[in-house]
N, C-alpha and C positions, 0 to 999 in steps of 0.2 A: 672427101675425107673429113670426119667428125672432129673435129678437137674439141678441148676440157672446155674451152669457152661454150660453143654452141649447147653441148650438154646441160651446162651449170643452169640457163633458164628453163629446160623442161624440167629438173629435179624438184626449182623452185616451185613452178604450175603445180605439178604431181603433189607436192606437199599442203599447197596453199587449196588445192581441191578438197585433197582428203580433209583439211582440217574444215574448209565450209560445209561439209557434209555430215560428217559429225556435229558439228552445232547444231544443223538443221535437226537432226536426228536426237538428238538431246533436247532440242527445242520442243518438238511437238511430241516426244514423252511423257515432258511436264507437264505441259497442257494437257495431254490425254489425261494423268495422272491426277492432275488439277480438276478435270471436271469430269471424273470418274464416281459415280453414285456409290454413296456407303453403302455397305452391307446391309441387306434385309434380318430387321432383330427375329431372333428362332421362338415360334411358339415354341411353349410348354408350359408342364403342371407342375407347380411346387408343393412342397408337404413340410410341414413345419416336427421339427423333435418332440417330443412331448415324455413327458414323468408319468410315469403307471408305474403301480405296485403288480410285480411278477412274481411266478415262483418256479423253481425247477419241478419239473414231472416225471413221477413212477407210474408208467402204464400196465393196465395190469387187467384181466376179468373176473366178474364177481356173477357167484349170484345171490337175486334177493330171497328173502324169507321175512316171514312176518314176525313182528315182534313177541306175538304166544300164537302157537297154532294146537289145534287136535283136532281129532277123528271123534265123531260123537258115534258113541257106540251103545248098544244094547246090554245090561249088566245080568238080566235075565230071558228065562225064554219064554213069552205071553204074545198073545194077539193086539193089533194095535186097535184100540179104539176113537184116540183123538190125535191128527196133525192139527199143530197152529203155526205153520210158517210157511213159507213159501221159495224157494230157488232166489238168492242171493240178497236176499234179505238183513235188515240192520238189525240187530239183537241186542238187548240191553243185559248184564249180568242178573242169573236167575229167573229168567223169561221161560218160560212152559214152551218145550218146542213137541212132544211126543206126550203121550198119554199111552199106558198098557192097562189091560184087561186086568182090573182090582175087583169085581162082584165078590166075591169069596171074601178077600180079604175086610173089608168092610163091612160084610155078615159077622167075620169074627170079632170086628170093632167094635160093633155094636152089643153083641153079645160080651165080651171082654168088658164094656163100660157096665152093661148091669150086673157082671159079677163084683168089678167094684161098690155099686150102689150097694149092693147088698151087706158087702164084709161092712163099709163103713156107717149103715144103720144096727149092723151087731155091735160095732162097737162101739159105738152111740148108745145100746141099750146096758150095754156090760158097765159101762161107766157109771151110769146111773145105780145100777144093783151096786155098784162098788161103794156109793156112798152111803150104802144101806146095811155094808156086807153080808150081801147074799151072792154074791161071787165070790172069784177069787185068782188071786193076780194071774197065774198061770192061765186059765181062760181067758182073758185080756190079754195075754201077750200072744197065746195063738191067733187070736181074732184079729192082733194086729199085724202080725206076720201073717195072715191068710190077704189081708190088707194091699198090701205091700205086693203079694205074688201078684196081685189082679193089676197096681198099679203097673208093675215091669212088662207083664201079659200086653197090657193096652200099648207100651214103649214098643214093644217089639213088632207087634203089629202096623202102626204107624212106621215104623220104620221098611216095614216091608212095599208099605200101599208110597211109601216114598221115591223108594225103588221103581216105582213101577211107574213115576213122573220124570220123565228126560229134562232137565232144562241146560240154559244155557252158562257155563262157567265164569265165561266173562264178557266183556263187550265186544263188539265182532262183527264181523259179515258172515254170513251162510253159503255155501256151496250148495250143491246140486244136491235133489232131496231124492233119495234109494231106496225108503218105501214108498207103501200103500195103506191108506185104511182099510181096517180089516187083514192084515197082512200077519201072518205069524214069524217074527222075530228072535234068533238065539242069541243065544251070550256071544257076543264078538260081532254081532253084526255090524256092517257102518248103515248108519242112518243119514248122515250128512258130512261137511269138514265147518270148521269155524278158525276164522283168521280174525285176528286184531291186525291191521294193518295201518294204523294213524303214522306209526313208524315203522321202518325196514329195516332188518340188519341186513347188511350188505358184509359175504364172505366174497374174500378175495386173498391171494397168495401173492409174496413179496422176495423178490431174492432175499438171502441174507444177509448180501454186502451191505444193505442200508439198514441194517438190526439198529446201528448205533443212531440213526436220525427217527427211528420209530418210535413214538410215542401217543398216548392218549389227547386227542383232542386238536392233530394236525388235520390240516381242513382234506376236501375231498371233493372232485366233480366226479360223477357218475352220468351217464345217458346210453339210452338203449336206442337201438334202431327202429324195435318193433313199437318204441312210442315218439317216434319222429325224430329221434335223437335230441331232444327237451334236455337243456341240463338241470339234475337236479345237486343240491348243497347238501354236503353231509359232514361229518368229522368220524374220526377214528376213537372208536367207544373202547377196546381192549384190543389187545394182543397174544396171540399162545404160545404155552410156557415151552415149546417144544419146537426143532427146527427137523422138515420132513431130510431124512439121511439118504434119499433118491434124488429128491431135485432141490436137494439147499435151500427151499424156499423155506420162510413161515406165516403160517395164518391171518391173517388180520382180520378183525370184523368191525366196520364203520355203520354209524345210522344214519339213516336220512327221514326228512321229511317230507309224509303223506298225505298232506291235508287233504287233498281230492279224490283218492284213493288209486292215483291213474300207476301207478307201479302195486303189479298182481305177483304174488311168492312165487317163486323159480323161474321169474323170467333172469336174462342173460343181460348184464350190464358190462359195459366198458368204463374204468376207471383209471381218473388221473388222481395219484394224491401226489399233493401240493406240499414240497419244502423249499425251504433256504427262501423264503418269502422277503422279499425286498424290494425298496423303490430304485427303479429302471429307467435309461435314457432310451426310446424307440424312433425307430424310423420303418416307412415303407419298404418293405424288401425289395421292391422293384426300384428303388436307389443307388443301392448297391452295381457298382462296377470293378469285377474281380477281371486283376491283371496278375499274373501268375500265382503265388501263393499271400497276395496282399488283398488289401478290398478299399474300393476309394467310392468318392463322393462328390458329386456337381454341386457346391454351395454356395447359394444366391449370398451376392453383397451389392452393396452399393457407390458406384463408384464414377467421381463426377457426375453426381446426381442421374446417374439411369443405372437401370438393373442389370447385372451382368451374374458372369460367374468364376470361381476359383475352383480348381482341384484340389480335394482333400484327403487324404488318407486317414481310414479308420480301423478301430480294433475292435471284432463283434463278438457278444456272446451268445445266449440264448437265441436261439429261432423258434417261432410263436408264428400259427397260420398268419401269414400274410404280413408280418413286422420282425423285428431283429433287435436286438440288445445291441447297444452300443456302449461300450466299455471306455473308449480316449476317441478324439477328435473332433466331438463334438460339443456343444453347448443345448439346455434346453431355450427354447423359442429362434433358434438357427434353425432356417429353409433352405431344403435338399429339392434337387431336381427329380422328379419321379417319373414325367413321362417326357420323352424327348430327348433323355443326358447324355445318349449314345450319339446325339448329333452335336451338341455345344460342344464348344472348345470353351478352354479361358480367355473371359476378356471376349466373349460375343455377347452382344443385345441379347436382353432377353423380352419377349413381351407373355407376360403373365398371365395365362388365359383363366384359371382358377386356383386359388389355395386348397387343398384336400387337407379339410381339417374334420372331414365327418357330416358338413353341413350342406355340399353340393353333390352332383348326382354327375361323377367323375365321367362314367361311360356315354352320359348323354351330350358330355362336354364334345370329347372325342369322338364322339359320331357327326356331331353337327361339324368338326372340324375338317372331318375327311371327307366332309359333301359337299364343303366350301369351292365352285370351280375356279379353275387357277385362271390367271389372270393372262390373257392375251400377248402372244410375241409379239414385242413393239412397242407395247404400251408403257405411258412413262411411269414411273414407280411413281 
């Protein structure tokens, strides 16, 4: 039979066990705890804030046209006898590009100048007898008016053999050339086209809603595909007085600049015009970590002198290939985590593999990183 005696020392054992076991067990926690290796700091890239002037964009398609163009046409109908140009050629204003068949008219120049010679030796001789009066005024003033017809004779003619000189209106490039020598030409014929192209107007169509921020001399990007999508600069030269009552849009026409002549009349342009232009807080977009309808940010501080990180939450505006408008939370020259921020926590090492400020070669980084092979099981950190 057990009694309360015999019991009392097994409860004691049973207590005095558990509690050495638990120390032990507490003990070499510690210790594990104690000589448990820190955390390996997280590669990654950081990217610092930076101030650029931005502007909101109206995208839109234009197309170009030259600043004067025309069709050089034929104003009579004659055979050609002289081309002086050649298929896209640079023309100076008033350059001889065509020559027509003038023999006739030239015969009659010639003849027309010796009826002048003539009237003006009669009345050369009438003057004379007048000072002698053996004429008389009436005689004189036919001979002078016979004078006069010969002079207007010889104007009209000239103006005829003028006619029949093509040149060039203004300064220009030449198009393709549509006759021949020797070629009989009528009225309306095209002989060539001539572009001024130093400048472009650039037509393009704009909703209405922005009638009120449209005005003369707001900037403009343009680029085409079919010239490699090159941006060129231009501004908004006028606006029409008329808004289309189909598609609410209206007109705009901007110029740009030609200097090398690389944008040709009716090609197809893509344009952005540039408003609300103002200086901007950016960051890389690949920064950004959207957790529901918020947007946060990995931002490097410094703390007990090594690099780490805090979460940040930001307010963005503007998105621009490849960066983001940042409105509150940041500071300019604050460094955002860009590549890696999906893995740091707050308050992890950071080890800085490059600053992406424009001046390293980000993707070379990152390759040389992911070839790096990993380090042996076992081996002591």
């Amino acid at each position: 039979m057990i009694t309360n005696q015999n019991v009392r020392p097994y409860r004691i054992f049973n207590r005095l066990t558990c509690l050495l076991a638990t120390v032990f067990i507490l003990t070499i926690s510690t210790t594990a705890f104690a000589t448990k290796a820190p955390k390996p700091a997280k590669h990654v890239i950081v990217a610092p804030v930076v101030s650029k002037q931005i502007s909101d964009r109206v995208e839109a398609l234009g197309t170009a046209r030259a600043t004067e163009s025309v069709n050089i046409t034929a104003g009579i109908t004659d055979k050609v006898t002289k081309i002086r140009f050649d298929d896209g050629q640079q023309v100076k204003a008033g350059d001889i590009l065509v020559v027509l068949e003038q023999a006739e008219e030239q015969a009659q120049l010639v003849r027309a100048q010796a009826v002048r010679g003539e009237r003006k030796l009669a009345l050369e001789r009438l003057r004379q007898l007048e000072d002698k009066q053996l004429t008389s005024p009436d005689e004189i003033d036919r001979t002078r008016l016979e004078l006069e017809q010969a002079e207007a004779s010889i104007n009209v003619i000239k103006t005829r053999i003028s006619d029949r000189v093509i040149r060039a209106p203004f300064d220009g490039i030449l198009g393709l050339r549509n006759i021949s020598l020797g070629a009989l030409v009528e009225t309306g014929d095209l002989i060539t086209t001539l572009d001024d192209t130093h400048e472009i107007k650039l037509d393009f169509s704009v909703p209405s809603v922005f009638l009120e921020e449209l005005r003369p001399g707001l900037k403009i990007k343009a680029r085409a595909a079919a010239l490699g999508n090159k941006e060129y600069l231009g501004e908004v030269k006028s606006i029409d007085s008329r808004i289309d009552s189909v598609t609410r849009s209206i007109q705009v026409r901007a110029l740009l600049a030609n200097p090398d002549g690389s944008i040709i009349p009716g090609i197809l342009m893509q344009v952005d015009l540039l408003r609300n232009t103002r200086q901007a807080l950016l960051i890389p977009e690949a920064a950004l970590l959207p957790l529901a309808d918020r947007q946060y940010v990995m931002r490097r501080i410094t703390k007990n002198s090594e690099d780490t990180v805090e979460k940040q939450q930001v307010k963005t505006g503007l998105r621009l290939p490849g960066y983001v408008e940042i409105l509150d939370g940041l500071s300019e020259g604050d460094e955002v985590v860009t590549h890696g921020n999906s893995k740091v926590k707050p308050g992890d090492a950071l080890d800085i593999m490059a600053v992406d400020d424009g001046s390293v070669d980000i993707s070379d980084i990152i390759k040389k990183q992911s070839t790096k092979a990993p380090a042996p099981k076992g081996s002591a950190p």
